[in-house]
C-alpha positions as a Python dict, from the first residue, in 0.01 Angstrom:
ca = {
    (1, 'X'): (0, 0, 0),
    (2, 'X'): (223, -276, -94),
    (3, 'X'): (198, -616, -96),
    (4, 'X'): (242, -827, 217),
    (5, 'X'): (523, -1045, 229),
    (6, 'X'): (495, -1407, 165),
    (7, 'X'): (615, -1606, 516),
    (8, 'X'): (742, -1999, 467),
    (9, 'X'): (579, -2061, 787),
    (10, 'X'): (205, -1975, 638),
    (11, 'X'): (318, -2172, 362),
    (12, 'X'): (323, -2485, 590),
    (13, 'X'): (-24, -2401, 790),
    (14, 'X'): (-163, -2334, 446),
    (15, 'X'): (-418, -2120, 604),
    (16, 'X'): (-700, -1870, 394),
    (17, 'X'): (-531, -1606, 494),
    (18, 'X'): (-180, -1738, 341),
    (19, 'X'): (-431, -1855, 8),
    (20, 'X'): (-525, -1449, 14),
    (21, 'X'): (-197, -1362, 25),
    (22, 'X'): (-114, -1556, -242),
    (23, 'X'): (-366, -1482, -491),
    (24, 'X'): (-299, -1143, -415),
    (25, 'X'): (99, -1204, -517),
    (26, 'X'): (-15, -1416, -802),
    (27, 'X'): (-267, -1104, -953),
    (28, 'X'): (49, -885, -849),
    (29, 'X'): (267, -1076, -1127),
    (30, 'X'): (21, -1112, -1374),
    (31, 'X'): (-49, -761, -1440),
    (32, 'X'): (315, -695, -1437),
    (33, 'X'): (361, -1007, -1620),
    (34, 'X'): (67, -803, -1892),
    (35, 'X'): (282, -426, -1835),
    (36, 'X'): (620, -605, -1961),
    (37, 'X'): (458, -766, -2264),
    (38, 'X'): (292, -418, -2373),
    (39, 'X'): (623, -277, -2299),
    (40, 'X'): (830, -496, -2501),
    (41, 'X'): (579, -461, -2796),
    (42, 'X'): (569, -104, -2801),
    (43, 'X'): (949, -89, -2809),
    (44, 'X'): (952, -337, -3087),
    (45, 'X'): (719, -103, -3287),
    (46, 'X'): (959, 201, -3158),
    (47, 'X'): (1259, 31, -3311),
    (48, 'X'): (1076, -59, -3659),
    (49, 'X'): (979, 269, -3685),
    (50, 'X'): (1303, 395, -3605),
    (51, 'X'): (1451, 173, -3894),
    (52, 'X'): (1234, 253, -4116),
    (53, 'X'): (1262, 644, -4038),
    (54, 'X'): (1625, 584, -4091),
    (55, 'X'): (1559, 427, -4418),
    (56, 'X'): (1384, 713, -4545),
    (57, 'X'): (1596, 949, -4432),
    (58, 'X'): (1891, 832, -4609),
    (59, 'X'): (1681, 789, -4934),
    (60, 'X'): (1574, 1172, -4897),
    (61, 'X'): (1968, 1271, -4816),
    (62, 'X'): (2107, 1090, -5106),
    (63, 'X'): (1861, 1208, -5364),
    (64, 'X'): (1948, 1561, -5241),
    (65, 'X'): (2311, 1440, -5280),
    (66, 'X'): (2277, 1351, -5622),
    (67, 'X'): (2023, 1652, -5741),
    (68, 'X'): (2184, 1833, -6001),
    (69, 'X'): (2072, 2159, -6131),
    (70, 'X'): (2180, 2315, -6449),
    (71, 'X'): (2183, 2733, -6448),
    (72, 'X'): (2103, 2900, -6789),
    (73, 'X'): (2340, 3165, -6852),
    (74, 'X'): (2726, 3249, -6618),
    (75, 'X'): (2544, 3452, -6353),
    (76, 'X'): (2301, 3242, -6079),
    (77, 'X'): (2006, 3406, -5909),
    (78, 'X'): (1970, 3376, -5538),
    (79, 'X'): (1723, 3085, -5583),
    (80, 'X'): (1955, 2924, -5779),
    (81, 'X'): (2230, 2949, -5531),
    (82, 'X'): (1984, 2768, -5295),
    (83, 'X'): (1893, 2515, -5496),
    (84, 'X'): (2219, 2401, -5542),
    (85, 'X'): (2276, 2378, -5193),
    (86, 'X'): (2083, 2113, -5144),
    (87, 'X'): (2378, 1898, -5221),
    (88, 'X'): (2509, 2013, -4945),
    (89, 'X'): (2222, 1985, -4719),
    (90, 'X'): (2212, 1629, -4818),
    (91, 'X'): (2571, 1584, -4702),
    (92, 'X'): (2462, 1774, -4410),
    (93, 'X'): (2203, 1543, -4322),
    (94, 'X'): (2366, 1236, -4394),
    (95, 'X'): (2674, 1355, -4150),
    (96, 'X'): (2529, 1531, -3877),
    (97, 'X'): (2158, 1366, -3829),
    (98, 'X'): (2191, 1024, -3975),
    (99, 'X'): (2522, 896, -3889),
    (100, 'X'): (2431, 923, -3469),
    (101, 'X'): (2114, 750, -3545),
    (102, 'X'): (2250, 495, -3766),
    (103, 'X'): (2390, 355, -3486),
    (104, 'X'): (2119, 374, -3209),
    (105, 'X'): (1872, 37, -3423),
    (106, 'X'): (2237, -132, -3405),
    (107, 'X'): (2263, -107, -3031),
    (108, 'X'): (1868, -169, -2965),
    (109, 'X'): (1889, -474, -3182),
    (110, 'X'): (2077, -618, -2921),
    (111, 'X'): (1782, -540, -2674),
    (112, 'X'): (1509, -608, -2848),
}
């Protein structure tokens, strides 16, 4: 059930049952007054975390960028040829993953 609507004509009589409707209207935008405050918080906390995911996520894909490993010997073993792939997983990450979400704090900033 919804709320009743508010009529300018009760407003003049000023009568308990215009009072009821009122308080009713005013407990109404209180506790959606409350809802948008929580809301607005948690997306605050969304959108630090966010930055600070990003943060870490660049750290992590430039320190696989700039891992260097040194083979003993001409011939590599398999987990050799993995390891130094991580310089390109780094790139990887850094193109594919971080440069889309780079741009979503940007554009929430603006929200929030």
């Amino acid at each position: 059930m919804g709320l009743q609507p508010l009529e300018f004509a009760d407003c003049l009589t000023d009568s308990p049952y215009f009072r009821t409707k009122l308080a009713e209207h005013e407990k109404e935008l209180e506790s959606t007054s409350k809802f948008i405050k929580t809301l607005v918080h948690h997306g605050r906390d969304v959108y630090n975390a966010a930055k600070q995911f990003s943060k870490a996520q660049r750290a992590f894909a430039k320190d696989l960028m700039e891992f260097k490993f040194e083979c003993i010997g001409d011939n590599m073993t398999d987990g050799e040829i993995c390891i130094c792939g991580l310089e390109v997983l780094g790139y990887m990450i850094l193109i594919y993953c971080l440069a889309p979400l780079n741009m979503m704090p940007g554009q929430c900033a603006i929200c929030f």
